[in-house]
C-alpha positions, 0 to 999 in steps of 0.5 A: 388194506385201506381199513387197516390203514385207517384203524391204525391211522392214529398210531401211526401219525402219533410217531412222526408228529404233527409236522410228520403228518402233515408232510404225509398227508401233503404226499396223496395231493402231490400225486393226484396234481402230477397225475392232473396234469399228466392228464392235461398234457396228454389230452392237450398233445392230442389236440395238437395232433388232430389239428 
């Protein structure tokens, strides 16, 4: 799935333009920075209730 992705990934960027794909491209690190600091919280929970 992620070759096709990135064998198509100019056609598909060609539609929604520049401003389109920057906005695509900013969706991945939204996720990852959510995922983070879902990590930390639970590691800083755990922490708390080992004290």
């Amino acid at each position: 799935m992620t070759l096709s992705l990135l064998n198509y990934s100019e056609n598909l960027l060609r539609r929604p333009g520049r401003a389109g794909a920057r906005t695509i491209s900013r969706i991945p690190a939204f996720i990852l920075l959510a995922i983070g600091v879902q990590v930390i919280r639970e590691g800083l929970r755990g922490l708390i209730a080992g004290m």
